[in-house]
Z-matrix of the N, CA and C atoms (Angstrom, degrees):
N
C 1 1.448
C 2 1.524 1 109.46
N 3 1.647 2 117.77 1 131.70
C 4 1.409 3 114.79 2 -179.96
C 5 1.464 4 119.63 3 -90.04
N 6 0.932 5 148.61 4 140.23
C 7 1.437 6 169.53 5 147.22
C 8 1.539 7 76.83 6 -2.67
N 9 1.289 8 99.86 7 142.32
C 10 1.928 9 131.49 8 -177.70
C 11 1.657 10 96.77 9 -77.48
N 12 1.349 11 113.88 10 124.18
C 13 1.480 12 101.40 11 148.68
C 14 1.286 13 129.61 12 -143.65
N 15 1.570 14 128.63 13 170.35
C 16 1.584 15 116.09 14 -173.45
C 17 1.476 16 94.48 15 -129.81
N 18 1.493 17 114.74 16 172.01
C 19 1.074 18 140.65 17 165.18
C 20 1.235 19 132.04 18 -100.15
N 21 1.297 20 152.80 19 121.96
C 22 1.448 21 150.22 20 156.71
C 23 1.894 22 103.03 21 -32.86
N 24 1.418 23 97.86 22 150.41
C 25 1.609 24 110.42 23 173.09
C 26 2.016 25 96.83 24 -56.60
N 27 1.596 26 101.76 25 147.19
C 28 1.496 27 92.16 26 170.12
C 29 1.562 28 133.10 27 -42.85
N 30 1.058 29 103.95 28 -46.37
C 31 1.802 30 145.29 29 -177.74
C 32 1.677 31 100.30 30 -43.81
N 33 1.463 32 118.79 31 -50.90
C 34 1.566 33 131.36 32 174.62
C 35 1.600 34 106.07 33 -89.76
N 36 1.458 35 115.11 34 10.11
C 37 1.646 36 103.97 35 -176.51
C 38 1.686 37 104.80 36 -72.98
N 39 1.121 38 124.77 37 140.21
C 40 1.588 39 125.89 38 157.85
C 41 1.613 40 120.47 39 -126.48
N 42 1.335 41 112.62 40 173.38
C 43 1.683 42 104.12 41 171.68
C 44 1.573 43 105.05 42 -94.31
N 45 1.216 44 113.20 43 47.36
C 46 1.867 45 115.90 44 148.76
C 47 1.396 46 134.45 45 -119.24
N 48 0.865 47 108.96 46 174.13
C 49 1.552 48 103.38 47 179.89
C 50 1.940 49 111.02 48 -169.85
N 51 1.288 50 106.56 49 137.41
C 52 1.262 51 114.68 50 -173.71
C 53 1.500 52 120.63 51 -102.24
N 54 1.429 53 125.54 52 129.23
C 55 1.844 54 104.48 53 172.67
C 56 1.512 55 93.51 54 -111.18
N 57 1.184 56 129.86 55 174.94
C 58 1.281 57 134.47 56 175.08
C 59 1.588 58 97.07 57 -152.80
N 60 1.318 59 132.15 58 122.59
C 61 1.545 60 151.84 59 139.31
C 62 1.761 61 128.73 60 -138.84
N 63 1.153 62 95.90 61 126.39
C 64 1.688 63 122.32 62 -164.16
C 65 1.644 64 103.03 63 79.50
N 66 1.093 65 82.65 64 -137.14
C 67 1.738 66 109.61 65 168.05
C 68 0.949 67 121.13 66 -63.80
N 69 1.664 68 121.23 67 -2.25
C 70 1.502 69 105.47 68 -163.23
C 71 2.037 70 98.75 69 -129.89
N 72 1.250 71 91.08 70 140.94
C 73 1.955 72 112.35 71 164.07
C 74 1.378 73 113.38 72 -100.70
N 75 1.446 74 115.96 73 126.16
C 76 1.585 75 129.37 74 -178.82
C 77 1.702 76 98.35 75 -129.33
N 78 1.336 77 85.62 76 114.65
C 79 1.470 78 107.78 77 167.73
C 80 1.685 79 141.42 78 -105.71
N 81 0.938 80 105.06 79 113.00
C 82 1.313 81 92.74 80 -159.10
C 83 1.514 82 123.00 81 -123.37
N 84 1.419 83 140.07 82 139.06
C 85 1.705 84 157.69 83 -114.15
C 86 0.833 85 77.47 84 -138.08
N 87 1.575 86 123.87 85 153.19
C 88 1.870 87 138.73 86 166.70
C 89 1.466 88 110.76 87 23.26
N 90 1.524 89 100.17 88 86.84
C 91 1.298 90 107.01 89 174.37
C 92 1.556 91 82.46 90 -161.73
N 93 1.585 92 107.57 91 143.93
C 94 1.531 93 112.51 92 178.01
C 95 1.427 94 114.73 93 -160.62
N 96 1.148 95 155.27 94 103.92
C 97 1.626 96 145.56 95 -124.08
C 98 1.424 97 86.62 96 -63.30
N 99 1.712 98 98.20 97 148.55
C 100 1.266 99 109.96 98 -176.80
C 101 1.617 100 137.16 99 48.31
N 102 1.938 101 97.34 100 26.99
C 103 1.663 102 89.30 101 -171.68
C 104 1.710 103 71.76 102 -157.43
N 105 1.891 104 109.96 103 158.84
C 106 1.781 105 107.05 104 160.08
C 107 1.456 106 78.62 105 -142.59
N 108 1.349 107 102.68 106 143.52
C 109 1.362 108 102.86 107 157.11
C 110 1.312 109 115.10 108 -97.98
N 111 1.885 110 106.94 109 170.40
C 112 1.654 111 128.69 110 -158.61
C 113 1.407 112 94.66 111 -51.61
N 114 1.029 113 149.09 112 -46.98
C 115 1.961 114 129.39 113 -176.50
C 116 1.268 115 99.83 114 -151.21
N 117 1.371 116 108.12 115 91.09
C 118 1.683 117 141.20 116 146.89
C 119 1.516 118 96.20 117 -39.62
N 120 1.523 119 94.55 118 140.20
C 121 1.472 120 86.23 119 158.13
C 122 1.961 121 93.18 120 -141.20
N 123 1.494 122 94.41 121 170.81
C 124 1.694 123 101.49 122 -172.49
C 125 1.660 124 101.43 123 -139.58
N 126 1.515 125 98.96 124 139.51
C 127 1.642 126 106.27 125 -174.57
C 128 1.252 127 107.72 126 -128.03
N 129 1.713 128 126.47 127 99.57
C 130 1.135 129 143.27 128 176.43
C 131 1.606 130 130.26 129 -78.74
N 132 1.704 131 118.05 130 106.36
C 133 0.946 132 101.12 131 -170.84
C 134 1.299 133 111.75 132 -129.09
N 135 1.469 134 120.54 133 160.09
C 136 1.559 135 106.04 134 -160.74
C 137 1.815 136 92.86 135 -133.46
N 138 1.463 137 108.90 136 93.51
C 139 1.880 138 114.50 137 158.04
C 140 1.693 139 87.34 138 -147.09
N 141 1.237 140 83.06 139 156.61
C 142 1.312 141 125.97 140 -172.65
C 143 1.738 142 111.61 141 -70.23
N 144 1.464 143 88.78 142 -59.56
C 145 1.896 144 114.79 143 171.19
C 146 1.260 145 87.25 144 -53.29
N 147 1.374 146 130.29 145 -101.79
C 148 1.569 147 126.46 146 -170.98
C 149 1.491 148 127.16 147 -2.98
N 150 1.909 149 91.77 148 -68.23
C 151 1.799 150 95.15 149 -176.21
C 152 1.825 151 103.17 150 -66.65
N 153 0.874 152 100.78 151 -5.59
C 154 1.752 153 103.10 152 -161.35
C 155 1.984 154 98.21 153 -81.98
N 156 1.305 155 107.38 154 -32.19
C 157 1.512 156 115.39 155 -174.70
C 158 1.834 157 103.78 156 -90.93
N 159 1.205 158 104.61 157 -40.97
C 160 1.301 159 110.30 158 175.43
C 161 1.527 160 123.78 159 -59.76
N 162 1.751 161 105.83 160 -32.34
C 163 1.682 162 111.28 161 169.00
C 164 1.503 163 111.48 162 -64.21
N 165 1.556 164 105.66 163 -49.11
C 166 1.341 165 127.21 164 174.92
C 167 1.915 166 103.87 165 -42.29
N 168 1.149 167 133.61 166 -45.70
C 169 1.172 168 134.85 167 -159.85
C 170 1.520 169 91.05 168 -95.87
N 171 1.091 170 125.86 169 -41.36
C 172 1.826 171 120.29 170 175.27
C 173 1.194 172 101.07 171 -45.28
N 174 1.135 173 108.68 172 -75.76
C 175 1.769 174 109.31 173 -158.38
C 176 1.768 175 113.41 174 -59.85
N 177 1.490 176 113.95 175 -28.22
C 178 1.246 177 94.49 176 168.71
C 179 1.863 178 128.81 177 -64.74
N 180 1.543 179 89.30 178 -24.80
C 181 1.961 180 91.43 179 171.31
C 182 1.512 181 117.13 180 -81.22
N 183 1.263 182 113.22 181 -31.25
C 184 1.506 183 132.07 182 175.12
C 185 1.711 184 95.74 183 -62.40
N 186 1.034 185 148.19 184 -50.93
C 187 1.502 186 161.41 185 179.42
C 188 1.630 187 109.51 186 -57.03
N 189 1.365 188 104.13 187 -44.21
C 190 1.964 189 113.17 188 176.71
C 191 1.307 190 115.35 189 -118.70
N 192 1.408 191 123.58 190 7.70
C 193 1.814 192 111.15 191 145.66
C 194 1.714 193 109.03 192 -80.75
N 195 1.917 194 74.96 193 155.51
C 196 1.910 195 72.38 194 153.50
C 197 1.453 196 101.15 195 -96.56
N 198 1.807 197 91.65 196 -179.58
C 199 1.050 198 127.11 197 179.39
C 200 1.662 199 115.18 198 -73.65
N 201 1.352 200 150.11 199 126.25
C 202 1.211 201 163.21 200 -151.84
C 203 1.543 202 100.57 201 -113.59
């Protein structure tokens, strides 16, 4: 069984996408499920506070999508 996931409404779709584990925020430019564009770029950042607000902001969208 794979890990649960949801989608944003189309309307909020963009070509980014965020991961967050530990301390650290990864951000990432031309990336879009199932597509990368010619030079992605990725912005790695490592605080605690940051990933700590950024989990905080997951779970509130993770909480008001549906399920896919």
């Amino acid at each position: 069984m794979g890990k649960p996931y949801k989608f944003l409404p189309k309307q909020y779709s963009s070509a980014t996408a965020v991961d967050i584990f530990g301390d650290y925020v990864v951000t990432f430019v031309g990336v879009k499920p199932g597509e990368l564009y010619e030079e992605p770029l990725q912005f790695i950042l490592k605080s605690k506070l940051l990933a700590d607000g950024y989990k905080k902001f997951f779970q509130f969208m993770w909480d008001h999508c549906d399920e896919k």
